[in-house]
N, C-alpha and C positions, 0 to 999 in steps of 0.2 A: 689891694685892700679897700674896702668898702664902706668907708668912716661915715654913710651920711645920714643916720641913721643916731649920730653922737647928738645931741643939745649942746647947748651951750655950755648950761650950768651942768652937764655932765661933765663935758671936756674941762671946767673948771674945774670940778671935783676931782677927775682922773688926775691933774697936771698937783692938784694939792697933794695929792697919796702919795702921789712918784716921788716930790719934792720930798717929804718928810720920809719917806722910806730910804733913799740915796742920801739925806745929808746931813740925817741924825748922826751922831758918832757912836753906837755901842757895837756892842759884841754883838753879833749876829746870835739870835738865841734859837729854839726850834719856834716860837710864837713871832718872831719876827720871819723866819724862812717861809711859815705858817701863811703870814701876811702878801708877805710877796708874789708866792705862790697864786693864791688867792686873788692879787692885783690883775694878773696875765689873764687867770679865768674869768675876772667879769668881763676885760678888754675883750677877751676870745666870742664871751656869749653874747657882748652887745652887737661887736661886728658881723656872728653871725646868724645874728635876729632872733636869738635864743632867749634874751633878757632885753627889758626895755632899756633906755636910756635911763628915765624914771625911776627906776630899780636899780639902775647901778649907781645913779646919784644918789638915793639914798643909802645902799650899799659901802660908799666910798666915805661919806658922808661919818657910820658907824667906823669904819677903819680910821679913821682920823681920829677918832675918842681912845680907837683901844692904842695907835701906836705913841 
């Protein structure tokens, strides 16, 4: 895998999303699966050079608002 390509303030953003996705306590809803979902694809599209860093920190950034 081919991480180099992450920022900083990306990988701080991706490691915020995971956190709050994994250690919230609810019920798994379809908008959380939604989320999740969702997490793996921007990882997927940054590593492979589909989406910027840039865009997924802002991307990650929004996911933090809605979870």
């Amino acid at each position: 895998m081919n991480d180099t390509s992450w920022t900083r303030e990306a990988l701080i953003a991706r490691t915020d999303v995971a956190f709050a996705l994994d250690h919230v306590r609810r019920p798994v809803t379809p908008e959380r699966a939604r989320l999740r979902l969702e997490y793996f694809d921007v990882i997927s599209a940054v590593t492979g050079g589909r989406m910027s860093a840039a865009a997924a920190t802002v991307r990650f950034e929004e996911m933090l608002d809605e979870i």
